[in-house]
Biopython code that builds the backbone (N, CA, C, O; Angstrom):
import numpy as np
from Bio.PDB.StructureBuilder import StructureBuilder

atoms = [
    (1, "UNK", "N", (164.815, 91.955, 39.495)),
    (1, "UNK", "CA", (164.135, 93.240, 39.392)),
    (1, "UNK", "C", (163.500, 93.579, 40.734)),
    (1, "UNK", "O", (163.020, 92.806, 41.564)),
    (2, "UNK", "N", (163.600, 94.854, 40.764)),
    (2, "UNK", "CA", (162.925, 95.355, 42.152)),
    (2, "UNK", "C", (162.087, 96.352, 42.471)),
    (2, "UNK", "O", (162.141, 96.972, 43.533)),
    (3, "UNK", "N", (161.252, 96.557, 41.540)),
    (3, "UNK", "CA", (160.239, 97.200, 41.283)),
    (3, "UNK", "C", (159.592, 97.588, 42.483)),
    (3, "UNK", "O", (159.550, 96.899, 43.502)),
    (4, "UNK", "N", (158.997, 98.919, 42.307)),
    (4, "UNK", "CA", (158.341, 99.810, 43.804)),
    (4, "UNK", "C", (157.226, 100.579, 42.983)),
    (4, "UNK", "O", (157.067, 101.048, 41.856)),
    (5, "UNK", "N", (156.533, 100.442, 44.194)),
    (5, "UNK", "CA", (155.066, 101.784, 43.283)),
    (5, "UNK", "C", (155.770, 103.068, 43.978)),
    (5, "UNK", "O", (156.272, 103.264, 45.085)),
    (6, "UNK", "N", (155.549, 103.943, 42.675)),
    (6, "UNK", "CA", (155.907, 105.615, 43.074)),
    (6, "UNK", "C", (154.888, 106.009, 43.377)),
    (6, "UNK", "O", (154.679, 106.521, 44.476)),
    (7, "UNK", "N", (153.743, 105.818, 42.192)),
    (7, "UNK", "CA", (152.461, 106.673, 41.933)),
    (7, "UNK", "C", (151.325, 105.885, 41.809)),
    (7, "UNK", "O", (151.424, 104.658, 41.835)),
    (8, "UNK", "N", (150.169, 106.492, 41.667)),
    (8, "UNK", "CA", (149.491, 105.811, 41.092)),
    (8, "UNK", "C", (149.149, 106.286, 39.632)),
    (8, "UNK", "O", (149.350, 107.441, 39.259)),
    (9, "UNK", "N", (148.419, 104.939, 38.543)),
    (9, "UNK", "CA", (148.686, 105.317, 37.368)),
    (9, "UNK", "C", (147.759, 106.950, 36.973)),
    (9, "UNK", "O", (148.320, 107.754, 36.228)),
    (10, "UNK", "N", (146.652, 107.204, 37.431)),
    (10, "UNK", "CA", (146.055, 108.106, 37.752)),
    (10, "UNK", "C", (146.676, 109.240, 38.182)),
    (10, "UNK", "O", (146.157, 110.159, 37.548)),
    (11, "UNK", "N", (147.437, 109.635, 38.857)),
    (11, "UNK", "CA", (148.502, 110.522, 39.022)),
    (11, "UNK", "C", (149.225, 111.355, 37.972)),
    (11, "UNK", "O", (149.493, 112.540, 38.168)),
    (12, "UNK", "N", (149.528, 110.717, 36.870)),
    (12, "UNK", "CA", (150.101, 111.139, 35.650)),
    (12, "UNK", "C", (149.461, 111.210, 34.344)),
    (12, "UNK", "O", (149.343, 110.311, 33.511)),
    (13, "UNK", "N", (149.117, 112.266, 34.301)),
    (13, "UNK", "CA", (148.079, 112.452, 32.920)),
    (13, "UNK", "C", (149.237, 112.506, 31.798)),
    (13, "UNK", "O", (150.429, 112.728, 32.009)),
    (14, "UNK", "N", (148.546, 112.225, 30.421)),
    (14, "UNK", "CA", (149.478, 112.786, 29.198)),
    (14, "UNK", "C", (150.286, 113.995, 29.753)),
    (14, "UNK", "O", (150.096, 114.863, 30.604)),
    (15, "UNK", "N", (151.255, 113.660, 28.898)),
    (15, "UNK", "CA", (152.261, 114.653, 28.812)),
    (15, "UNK", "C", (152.281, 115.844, 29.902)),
    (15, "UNK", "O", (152.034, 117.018, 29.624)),
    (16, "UNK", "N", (152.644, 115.315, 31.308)),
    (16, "UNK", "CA", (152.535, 115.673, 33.107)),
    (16, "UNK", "C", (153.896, 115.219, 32.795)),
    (16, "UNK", "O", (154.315, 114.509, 31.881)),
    (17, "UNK", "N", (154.705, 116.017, 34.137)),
    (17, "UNK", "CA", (155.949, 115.220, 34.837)),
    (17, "UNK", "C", (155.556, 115.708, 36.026)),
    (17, "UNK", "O", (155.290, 116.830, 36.457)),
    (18, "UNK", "N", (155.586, 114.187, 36.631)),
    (18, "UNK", "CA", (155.601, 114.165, 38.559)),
    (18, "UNK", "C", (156.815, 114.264, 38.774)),
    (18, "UNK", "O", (157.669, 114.197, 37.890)),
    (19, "UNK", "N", (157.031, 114.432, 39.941)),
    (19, "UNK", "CA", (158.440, 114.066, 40.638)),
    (19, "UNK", "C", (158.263, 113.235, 41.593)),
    (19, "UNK", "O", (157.217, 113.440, 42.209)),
    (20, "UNK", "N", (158.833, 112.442, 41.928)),
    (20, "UNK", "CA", (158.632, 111.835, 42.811)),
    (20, "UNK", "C", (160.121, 111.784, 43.791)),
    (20, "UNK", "O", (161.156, 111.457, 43.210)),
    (21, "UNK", "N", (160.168, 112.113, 45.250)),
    (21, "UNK", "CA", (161.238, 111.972, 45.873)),
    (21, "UNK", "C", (161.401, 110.767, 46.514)),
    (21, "UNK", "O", (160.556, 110.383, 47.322)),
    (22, "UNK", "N", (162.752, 109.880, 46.156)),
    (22, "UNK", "CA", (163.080, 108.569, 46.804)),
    (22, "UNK", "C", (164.426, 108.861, 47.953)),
    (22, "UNK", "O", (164.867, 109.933, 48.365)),
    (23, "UNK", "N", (164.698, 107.950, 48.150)),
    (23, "UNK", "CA", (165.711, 108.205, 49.500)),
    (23, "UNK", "C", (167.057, 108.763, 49.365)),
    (23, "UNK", "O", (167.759, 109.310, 50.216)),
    (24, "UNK", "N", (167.326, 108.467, 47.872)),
    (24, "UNK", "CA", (168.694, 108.918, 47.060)),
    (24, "UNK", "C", (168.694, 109.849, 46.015)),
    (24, "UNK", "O", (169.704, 110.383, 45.556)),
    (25, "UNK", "N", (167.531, 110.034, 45.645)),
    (25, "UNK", "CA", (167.044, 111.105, 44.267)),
    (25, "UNK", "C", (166.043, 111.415, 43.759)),
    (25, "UNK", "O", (165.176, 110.635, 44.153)),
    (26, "UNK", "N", (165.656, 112.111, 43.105)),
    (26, "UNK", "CA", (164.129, 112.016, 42.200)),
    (26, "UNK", "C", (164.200, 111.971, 41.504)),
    (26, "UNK", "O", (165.176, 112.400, 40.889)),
    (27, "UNK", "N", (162.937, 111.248, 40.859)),
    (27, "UNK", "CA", (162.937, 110.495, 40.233)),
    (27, "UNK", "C", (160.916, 111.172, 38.970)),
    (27, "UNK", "O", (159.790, 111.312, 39.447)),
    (28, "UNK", "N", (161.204, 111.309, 37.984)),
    (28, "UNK", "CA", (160.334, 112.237, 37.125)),
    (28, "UNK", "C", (159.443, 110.950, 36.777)),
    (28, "UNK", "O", (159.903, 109.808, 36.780)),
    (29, "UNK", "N", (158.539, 111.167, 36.574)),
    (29, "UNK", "CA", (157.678, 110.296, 36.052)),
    (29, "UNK", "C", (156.855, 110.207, 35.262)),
    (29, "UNK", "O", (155.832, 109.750, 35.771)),
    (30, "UNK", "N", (156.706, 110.527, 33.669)),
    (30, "UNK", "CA", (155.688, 111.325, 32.174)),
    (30, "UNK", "C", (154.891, 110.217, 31.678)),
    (30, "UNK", "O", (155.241, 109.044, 31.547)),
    (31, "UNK", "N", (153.916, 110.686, 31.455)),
    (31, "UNK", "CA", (153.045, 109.439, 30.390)),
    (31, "UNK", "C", (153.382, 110.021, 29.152)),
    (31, "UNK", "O", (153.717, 111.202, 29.243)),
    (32, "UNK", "N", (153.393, 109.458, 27.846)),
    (32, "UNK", "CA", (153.675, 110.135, 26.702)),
    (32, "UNK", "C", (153.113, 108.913, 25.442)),
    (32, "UNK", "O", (153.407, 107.737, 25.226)),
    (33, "UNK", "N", (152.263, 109.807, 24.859)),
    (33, "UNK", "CA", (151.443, 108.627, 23.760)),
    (33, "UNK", "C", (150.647, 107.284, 24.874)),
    (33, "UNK", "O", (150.695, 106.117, 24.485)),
    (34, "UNK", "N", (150.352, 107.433, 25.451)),
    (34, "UNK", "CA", (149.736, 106.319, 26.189)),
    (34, "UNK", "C", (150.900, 105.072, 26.950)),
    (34, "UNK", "O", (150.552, 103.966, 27.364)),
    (35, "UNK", "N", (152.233, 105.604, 26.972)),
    (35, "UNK", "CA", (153.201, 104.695, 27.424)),
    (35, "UNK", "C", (153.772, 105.575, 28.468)),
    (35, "UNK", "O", (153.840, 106.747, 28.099)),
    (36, "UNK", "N", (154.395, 105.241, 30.205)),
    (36, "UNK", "CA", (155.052, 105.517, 30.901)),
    (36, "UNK", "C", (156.666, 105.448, 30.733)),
    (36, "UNK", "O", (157.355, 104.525, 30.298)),
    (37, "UNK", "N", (157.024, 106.656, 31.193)),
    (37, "UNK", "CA", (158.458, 106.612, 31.383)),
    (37, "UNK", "C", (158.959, 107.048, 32.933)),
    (37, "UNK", "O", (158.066, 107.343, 33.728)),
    (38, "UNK", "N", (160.333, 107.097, 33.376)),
    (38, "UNK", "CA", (160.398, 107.028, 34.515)),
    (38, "UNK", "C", (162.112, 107.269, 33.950)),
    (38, "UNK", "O", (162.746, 106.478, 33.253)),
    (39, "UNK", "N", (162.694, 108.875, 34.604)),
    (39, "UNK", "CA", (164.633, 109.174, 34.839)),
    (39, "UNK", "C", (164.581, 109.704, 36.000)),
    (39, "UNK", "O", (163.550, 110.175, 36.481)),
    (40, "UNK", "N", (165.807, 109.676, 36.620)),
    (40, "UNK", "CA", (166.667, 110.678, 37.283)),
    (40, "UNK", "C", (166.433, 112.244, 36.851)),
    (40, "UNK", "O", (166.727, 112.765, 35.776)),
    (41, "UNK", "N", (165.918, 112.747, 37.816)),
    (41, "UNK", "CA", (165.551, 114.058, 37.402)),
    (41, "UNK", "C", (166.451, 114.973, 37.933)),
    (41, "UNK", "O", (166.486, 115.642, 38.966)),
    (42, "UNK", "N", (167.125, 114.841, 37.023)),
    (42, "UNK", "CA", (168.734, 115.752, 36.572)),
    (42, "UNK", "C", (169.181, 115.959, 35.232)),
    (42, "UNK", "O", (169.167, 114.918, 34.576)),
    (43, "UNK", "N", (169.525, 116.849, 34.692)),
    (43, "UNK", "CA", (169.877, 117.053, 33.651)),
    (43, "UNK", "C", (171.474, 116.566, 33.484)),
    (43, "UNK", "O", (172.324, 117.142, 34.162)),
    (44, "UNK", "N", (171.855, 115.502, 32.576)),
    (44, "UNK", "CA", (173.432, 114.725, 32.910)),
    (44, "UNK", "C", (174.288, 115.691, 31.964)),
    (44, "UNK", "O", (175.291, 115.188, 31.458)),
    (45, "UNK", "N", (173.916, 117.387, 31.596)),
    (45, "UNK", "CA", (174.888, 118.279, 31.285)),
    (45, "UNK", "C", (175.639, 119.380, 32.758)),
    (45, "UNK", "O", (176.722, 119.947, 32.904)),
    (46, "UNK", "N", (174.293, 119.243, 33.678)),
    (46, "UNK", "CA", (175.107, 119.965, 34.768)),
    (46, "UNK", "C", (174.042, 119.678, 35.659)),
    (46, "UNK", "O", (173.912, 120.551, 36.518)),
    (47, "UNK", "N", (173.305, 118.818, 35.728)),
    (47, "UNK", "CA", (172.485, 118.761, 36.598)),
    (47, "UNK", "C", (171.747, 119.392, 37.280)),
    (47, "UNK", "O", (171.629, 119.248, 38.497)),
    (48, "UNK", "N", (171.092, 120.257, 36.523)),
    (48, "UNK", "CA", (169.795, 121.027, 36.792)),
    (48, "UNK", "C", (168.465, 120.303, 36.868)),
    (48, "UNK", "O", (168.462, 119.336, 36.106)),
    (49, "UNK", "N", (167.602, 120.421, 37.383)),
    (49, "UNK", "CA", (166.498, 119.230, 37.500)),
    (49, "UNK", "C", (165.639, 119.522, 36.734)),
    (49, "UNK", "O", (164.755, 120.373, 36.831)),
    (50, "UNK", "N", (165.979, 118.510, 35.593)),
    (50, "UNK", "CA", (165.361, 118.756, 34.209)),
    (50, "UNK", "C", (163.610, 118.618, 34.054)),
    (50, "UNK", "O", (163.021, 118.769, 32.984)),
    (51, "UNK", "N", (163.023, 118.335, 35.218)),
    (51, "UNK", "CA", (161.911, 118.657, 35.677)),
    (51, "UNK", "C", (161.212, 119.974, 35.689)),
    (51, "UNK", "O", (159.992, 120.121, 35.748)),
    (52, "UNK", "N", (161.979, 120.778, 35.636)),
    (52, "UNK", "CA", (161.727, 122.229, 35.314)),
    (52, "UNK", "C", (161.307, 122.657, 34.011)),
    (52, "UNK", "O", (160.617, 123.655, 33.800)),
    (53, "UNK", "N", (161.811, 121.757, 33.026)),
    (53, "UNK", "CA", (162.079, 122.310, 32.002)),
    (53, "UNK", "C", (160.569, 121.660, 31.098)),
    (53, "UNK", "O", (159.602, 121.168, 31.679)),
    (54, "UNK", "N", (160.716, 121.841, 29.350)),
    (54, "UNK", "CA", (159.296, 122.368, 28.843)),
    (54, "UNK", "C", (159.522, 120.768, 28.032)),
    (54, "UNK", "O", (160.539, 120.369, 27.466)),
    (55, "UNK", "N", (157.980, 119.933, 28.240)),
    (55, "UNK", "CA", (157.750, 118.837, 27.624)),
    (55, "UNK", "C", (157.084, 118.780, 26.631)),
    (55, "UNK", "O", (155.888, 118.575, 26.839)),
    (56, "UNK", "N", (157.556, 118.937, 25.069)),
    (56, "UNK", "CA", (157.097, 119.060, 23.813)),
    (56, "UNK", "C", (156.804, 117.701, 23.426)),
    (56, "UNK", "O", (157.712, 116.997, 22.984)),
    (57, "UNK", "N", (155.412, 117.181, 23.568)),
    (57, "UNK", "CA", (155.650, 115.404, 22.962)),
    (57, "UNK", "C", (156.769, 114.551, 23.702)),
    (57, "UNK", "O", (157.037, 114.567, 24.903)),
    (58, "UNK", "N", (157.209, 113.990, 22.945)),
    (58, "UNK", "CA", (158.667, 113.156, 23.497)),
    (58, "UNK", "C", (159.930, 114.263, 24.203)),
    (58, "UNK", "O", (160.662, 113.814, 25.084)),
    (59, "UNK", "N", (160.020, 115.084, 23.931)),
    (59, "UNK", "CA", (161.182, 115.743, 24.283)),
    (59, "UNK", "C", (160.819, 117.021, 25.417)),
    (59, "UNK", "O", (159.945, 117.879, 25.539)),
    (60, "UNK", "N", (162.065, 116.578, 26.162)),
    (60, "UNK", "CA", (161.893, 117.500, 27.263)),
    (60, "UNK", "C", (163.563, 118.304, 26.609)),
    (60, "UNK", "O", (164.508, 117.989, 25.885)),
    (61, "UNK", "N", (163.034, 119.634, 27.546)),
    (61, "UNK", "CA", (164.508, 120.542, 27.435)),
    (61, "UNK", "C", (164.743, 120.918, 28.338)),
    (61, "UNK", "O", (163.823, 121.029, 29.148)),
    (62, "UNK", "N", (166.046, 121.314, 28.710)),
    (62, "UNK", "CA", (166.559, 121.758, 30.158)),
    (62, "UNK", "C", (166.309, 123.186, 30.280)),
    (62, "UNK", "O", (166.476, 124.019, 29.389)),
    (63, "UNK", "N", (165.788, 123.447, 31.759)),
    (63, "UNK", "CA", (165.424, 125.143, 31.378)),
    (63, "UNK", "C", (167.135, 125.981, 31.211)),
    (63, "UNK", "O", (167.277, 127.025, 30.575)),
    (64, "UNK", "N", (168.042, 125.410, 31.771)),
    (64, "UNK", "CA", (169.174, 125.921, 31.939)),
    (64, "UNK", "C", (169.726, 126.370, 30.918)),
    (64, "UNK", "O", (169.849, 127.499, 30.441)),
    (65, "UNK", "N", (170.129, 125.109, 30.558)),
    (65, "UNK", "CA", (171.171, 125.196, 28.692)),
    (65, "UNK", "C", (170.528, 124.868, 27.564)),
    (65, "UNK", "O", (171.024, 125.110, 26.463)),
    (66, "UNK", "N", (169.353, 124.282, 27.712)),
    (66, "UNK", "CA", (168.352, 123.895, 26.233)),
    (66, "UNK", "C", (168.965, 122.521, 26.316)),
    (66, "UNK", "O", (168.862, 122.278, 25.113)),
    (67, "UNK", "N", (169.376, 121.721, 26.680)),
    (67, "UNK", "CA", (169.917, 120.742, 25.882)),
    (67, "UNK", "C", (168.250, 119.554, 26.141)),
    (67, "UNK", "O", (167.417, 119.702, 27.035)),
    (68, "UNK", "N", (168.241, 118.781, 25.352)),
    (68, "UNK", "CA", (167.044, 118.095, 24.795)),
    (68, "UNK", "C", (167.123, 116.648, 24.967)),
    (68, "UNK", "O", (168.063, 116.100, 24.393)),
    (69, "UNK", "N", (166.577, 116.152, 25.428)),
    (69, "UNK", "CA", (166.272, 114.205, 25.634)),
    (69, "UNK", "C", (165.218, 113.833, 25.128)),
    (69, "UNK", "O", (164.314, 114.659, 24.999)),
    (70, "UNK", "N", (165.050, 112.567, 24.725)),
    (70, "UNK", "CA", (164.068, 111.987, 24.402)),
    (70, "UNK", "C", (163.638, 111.147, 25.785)),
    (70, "UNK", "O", (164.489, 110.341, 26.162)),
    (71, "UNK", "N", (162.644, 111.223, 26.437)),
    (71, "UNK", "CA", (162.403, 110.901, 27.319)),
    (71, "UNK", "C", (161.268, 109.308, 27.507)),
    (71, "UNK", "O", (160.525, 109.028, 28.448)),
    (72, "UNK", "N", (161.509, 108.597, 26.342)),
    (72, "UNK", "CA", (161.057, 107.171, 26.334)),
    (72, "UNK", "C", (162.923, 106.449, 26.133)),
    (72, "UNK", "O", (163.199, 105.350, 26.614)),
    (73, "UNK", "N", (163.662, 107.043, 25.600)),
    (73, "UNK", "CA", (165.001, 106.355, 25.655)),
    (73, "UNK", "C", (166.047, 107.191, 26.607)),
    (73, "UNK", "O", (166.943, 106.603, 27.212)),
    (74, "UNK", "N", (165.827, 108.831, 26.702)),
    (74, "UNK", "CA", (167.094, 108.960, 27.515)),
    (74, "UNK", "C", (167.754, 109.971, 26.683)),
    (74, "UNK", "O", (168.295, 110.928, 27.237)),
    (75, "UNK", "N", (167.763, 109.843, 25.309)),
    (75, "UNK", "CA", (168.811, 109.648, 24.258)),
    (75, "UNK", "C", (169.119, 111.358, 24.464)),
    (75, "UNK", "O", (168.339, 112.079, 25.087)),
    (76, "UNK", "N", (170.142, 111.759, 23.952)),
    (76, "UNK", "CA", (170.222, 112.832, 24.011)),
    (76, "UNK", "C", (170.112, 113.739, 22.282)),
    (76, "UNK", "O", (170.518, 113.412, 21.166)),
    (77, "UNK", "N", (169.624, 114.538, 22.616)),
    (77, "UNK", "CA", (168.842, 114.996, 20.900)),
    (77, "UNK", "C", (170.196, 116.788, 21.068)),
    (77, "UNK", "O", (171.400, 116.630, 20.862)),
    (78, "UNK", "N", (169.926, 117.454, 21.242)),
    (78, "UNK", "CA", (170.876, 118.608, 21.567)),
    (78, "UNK", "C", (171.544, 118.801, 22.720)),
    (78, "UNK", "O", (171.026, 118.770, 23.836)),
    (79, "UNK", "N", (173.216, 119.095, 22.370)),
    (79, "UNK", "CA", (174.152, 119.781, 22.678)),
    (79, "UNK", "C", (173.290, 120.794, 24.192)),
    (79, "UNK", "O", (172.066, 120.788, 24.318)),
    (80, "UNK", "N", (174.147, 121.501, 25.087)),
    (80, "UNK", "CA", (175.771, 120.908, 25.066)),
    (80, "UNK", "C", (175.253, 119.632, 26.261)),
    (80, "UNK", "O", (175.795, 119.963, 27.315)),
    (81, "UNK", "N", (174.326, 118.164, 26.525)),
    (81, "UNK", "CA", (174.579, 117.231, 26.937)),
    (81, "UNK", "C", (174.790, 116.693, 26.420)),
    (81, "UNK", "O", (174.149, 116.855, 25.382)),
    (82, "UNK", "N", (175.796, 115.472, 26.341)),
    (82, "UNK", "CA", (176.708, 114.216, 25.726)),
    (82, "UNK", "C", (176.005, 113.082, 26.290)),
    (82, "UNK", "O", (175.619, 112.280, 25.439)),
    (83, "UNK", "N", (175.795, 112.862, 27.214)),
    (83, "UNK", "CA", (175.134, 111.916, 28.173)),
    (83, "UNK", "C", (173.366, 111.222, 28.263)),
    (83, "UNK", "O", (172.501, 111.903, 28.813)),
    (84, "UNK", "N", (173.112, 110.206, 27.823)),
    (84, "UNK", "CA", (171.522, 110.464, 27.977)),
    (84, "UNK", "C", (171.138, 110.578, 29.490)),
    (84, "UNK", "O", (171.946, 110.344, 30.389)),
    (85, "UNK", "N", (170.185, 110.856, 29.644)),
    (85, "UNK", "CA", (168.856, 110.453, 31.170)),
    (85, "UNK", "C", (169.563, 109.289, 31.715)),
    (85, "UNK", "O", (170.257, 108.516, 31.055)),
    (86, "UNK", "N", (169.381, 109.242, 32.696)),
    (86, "UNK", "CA", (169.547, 107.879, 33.667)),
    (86, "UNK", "C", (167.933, 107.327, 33.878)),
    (86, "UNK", "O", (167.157, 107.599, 34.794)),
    (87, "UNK", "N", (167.756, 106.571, 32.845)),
    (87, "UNK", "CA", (166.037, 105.925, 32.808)),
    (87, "UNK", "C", (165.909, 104.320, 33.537)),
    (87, "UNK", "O", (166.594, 103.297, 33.509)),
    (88, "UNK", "N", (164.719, 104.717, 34.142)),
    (88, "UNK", "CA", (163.982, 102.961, 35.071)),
    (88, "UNK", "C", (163.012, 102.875, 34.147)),
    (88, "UNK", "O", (162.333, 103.677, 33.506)),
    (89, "UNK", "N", (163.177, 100.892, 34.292)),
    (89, "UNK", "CA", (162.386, 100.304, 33.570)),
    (89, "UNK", "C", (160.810, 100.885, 34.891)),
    (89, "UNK", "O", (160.851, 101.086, 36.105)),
    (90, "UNK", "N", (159.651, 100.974, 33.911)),
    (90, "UNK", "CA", (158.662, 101.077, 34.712)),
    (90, "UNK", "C", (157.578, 100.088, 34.028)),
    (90, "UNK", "O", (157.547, 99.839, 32.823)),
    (91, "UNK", "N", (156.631, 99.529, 35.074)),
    (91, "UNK", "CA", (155.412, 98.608, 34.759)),
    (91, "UNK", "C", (154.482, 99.543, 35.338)),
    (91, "UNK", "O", (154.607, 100.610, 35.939)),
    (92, "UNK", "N", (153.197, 98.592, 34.861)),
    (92, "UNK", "CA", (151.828, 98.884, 35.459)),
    (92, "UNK", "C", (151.510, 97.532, 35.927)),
    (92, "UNK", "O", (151.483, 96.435, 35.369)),
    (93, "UNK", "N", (151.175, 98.117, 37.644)),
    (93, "UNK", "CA", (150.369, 96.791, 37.967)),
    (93, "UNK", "C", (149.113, 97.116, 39.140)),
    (93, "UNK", "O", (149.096, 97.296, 40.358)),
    (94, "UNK", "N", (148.146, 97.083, 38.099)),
    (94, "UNK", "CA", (146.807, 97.072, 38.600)),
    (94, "UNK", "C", (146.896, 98.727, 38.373)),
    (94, "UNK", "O", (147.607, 99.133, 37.453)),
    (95, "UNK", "N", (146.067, 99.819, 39.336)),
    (95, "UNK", "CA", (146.719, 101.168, 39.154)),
    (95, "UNK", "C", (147.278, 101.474, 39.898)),
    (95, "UNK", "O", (147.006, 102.589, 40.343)),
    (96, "UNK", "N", (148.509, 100.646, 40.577)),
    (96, "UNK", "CA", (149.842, 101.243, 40.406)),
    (96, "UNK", "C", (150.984, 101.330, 39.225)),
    (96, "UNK", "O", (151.183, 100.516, 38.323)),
    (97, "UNK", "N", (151.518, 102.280, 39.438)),
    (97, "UNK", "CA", (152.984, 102.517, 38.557)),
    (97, "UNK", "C", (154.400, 102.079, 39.435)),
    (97, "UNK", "O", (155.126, 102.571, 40.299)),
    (98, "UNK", "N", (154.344, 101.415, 39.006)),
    (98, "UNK", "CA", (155.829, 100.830, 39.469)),
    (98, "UNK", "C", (157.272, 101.104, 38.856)),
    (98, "UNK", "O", (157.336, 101.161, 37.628)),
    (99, "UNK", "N", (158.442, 101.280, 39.603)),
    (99, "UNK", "CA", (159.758, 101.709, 38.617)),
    (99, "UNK", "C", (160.607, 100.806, 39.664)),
    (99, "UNK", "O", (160.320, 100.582, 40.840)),
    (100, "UNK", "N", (162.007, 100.235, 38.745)),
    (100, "UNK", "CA", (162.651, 99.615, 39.109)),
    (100, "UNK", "C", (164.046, 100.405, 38.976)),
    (100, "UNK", "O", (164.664, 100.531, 37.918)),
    (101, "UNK", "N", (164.539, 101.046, 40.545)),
    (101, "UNK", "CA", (165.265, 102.175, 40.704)),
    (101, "UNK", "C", (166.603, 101.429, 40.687)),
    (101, "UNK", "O", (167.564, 101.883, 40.065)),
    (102, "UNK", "N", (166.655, 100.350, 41.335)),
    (102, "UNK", "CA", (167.943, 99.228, 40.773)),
    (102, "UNK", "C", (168.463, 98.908, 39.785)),
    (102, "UNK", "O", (169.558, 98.363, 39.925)),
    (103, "UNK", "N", (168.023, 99.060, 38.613)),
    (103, "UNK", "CA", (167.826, 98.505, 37.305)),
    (103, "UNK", "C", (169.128, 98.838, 36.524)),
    (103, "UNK", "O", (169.688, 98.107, 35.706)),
    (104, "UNK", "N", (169.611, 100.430, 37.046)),
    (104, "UNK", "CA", (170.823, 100.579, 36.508)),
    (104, "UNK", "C", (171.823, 100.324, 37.091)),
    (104, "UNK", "O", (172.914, 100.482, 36.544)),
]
sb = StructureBuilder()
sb.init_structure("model")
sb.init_model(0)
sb.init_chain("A")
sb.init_seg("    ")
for serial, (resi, resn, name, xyz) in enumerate(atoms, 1):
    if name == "N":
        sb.init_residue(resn, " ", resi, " ")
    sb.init_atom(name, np.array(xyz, "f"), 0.0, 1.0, " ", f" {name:<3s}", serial, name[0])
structure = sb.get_structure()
């Protein structure tokens, strides 16, 4: 594992998406229910940067096409994406937030 601090944990309030830019992509970063998540901030129906789009609880939607993820798994909830999120495992250590951009 190769874990990196993006943020700090302070940085990301409930239901916030950061972005964070890395050397190859960005990378979104949500607290949700008191747990961190951490994707590729792209939408894997056409790649719009699903960062744009509106965070209801668990689910984000693409502003583009609507299509819907669950953003603690990825999973894809509505059409037209087939594909989930490209999600990093993320820790807390100390108040940093750490994500492991290798992971996939």
């Amino acid at each position: 594992m190769a874990f990196k601090k993006l943020v700090s944990v302070s940085e990301v309030g409930e239901g916030s998406l950061v972005v964070v830019k890395t050397r190859h992509f960005n990378v979104v970063v949500t607290k949700v229910e008191g747990d961190f998540f951490a994707f590729e901030d792209s939408c894997t129906h056409d790649g719009e940067e699903i960062s744009c789009g509106k965070l209801e609880g668990c689910v984000i939607t693409c502003p583009r096409h609507f299509a819907k993820f669950d953003v603690r798994t990825g999973k894809v909830l509505a059409l037209p994406a087939t594909e989930p999120l490209l999600m990093f495992p993320v820790r807390v250590n100390g108040t940093d937030l750490e994500v492991d951009l290798e992971a996939v």
